[in-house]
C-alpha positions in Angstrom: 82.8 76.9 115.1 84.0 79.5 113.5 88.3 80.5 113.9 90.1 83.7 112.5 93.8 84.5 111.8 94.7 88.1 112.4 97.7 90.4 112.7 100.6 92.4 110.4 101.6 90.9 107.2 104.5 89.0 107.9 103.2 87.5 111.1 102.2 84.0 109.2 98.5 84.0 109.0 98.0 82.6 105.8 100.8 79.5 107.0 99.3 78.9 110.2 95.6 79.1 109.3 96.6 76.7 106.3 98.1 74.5 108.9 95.2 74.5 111.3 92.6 73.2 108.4 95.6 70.6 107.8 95.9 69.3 111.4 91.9 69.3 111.8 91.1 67.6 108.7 93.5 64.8 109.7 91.8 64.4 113.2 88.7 63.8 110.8 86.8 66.7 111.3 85.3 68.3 108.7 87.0 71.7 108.0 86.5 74.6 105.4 89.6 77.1 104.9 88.9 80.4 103.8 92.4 81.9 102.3 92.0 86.1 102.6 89.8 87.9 100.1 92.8 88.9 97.6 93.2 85.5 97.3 90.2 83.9 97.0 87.5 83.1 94.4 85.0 85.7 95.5 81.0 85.5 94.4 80.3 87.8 91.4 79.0 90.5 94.1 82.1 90.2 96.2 84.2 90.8 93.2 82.4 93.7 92.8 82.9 94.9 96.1 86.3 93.9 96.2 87.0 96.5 92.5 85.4 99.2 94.8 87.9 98.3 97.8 91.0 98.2 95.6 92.9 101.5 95.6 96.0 99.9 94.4 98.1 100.1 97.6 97.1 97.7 100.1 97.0 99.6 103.2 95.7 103.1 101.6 92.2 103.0 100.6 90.0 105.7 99.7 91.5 108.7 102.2 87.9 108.0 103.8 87.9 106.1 106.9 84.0 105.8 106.9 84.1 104.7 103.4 86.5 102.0 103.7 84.6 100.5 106.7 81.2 100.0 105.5 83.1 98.9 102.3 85.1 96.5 104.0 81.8 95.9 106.4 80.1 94.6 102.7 83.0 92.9 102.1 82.6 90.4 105.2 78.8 90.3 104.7 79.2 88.7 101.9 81.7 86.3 102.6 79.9 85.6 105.5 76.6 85.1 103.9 78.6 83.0 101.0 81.2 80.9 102.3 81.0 81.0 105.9 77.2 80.1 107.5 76.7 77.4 105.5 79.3 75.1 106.7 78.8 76.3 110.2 75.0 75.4 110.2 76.6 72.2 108.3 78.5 71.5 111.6 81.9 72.0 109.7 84.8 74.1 112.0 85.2 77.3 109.6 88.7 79.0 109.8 89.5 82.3 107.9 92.8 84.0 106.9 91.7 87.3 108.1 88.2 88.1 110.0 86.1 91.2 111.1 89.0 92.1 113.7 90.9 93.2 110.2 88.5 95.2 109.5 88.5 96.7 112.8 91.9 97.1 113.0 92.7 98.8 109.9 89.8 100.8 110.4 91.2 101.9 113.8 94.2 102.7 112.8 93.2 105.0 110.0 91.6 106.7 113.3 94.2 106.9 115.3 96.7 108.2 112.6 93.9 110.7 111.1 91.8 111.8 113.8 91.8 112.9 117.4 89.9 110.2 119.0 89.5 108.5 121.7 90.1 104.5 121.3 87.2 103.3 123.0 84.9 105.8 121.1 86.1 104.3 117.8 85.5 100.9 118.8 82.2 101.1 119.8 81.7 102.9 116.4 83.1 100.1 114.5 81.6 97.3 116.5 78.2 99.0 115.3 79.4 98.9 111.9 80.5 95.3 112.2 77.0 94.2 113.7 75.7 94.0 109.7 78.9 92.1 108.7 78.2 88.6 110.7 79.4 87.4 114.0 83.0 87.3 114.7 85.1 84.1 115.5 84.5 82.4 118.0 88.6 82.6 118.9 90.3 85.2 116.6 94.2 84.4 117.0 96.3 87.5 117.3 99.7 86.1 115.9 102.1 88.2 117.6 105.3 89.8 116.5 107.0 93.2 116.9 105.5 95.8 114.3 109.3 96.5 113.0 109.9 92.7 112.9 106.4 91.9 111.2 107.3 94.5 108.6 110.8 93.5 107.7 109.8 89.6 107.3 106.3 90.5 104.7 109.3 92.8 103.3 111.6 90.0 102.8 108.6 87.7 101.6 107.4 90.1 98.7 111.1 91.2 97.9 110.7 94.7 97.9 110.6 97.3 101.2 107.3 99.1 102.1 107.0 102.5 101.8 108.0 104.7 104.7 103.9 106.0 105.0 103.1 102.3 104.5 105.5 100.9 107.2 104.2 104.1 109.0 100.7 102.9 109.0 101.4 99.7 110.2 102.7 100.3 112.9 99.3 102.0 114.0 97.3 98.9 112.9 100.1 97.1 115.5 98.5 99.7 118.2 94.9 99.2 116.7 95.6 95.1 117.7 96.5 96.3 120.9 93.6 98.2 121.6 90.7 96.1 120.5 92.6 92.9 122.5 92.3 94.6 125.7 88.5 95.6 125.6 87.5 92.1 123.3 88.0 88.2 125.1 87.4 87.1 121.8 90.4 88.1 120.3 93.6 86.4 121.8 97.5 87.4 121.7 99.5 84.7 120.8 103.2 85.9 121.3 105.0 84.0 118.1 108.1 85.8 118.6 111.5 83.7 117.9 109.2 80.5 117.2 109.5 78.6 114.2 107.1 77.7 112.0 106.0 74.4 113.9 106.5 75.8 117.4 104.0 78.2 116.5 101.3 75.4 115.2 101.7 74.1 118.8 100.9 77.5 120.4 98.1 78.2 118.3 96.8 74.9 119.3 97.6 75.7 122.7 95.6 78.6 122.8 92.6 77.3 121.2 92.5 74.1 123.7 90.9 77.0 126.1 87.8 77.4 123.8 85.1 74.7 125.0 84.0 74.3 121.8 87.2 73.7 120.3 88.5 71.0 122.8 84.8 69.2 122.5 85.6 68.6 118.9 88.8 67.7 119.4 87.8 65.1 122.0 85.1 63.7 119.6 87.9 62.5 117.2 90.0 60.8 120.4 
């Protein structure tokens, strides 16, 4: 099965989804992390892609919505095509740092800050776009925090503030989240806020002991 990681920087995707792969591989399943594309070895056409995403600020692309997303939709084709259906024809639980909702919701909130649009119009629009970038997760965990909050602890984490247009944005991608998590099951809220770093493991784990498919392999290992 396949598990993503979303929300802000500073929410602790890359901890959590790190932990996850930890706690799985130790119930003996067999498990294959995929750390977020800036991260990441990437194929040589992924690396490619990835030059064409780079702008040099993280959150400001190209000043093209449309470009971005069918960049960013390349981007996840590949990785999908690469590092992600193998394993799960393999049988292997595959959890990435980051998944199509990323793309969705930076995409979105480009949208909403841009354009005059109506939310539901704009995902439909993207969902067709992500249709050529492989399936989503299965479970897509929404860690949850304030947008202000979210921002000031990736602020203290890189040791420099954002930008006022980059703290700006994010707080639309925070609405974006909002939006596609009431119109999409697949994508759940998990409300981190005040939890440590341990009490969150245990409500991410509580959250994905609702997916059949999740507590079935779980119960294998029992």
């Amino acid at each position: 099965m396949l598990i993503g990681f979303e929300g802000l920087p500073g929410t602790g995707k890359s901890t959590q989804s790190g932990k996850l792969a930890d706690f799985l591989a130790r119930q003996g399943l067999s498990v294959n992390y995929l750390p977020d594309n800036l991260t990441r070895d990437a194929d040589p056409l992924g690396r490619a892609l990835l030059r064409l995403f780079d702008s040099g600020d993280p959150f400001s692309r190209h000043e093209n919505v449309v470009t971005d997303t069918l960049l960013g939709a390349a981007i996840r084709a590949d990785t999908y095509a690469t590092d992600i259906a193998g394993p799960l024809i393999a049988g292997s639980t595959v959890i990435e740092d980051r998944g199509i909702h990323t793309l969705y919701s930076y995409s979105l909130a480009r949208l909403l800050q841009q354009h005059n649009i109506v939310p539901g119009e704009a995902i439909a629009w993207l969902r067709n776009v992500g249709s050529f970038a492989g399936p989503a997760a299965v479970r897509s965990v929404w860690l949850y925090l304030p947008a202000d909050d979210a921002i000031a602890r990736a602020e203290r984490r890189q040791g420099h503030p954002y930008t006022a247009e980059q703290r700006a944005f994010l707080r639309f991608v925070h609405d974006a989240y909002t939006e596609l998590a009431q119109t999409d099951p697949s994508l759940h809220r998990v409300d981190v806020t005040g939890l440590d770093t341990q009490q969150t493991h245990h409500a991410v784990l509580a959250d994905l002991s609702t997916v059949p498919t999740f507590a079935a392999k779980l119960a294998t290992t029992a």
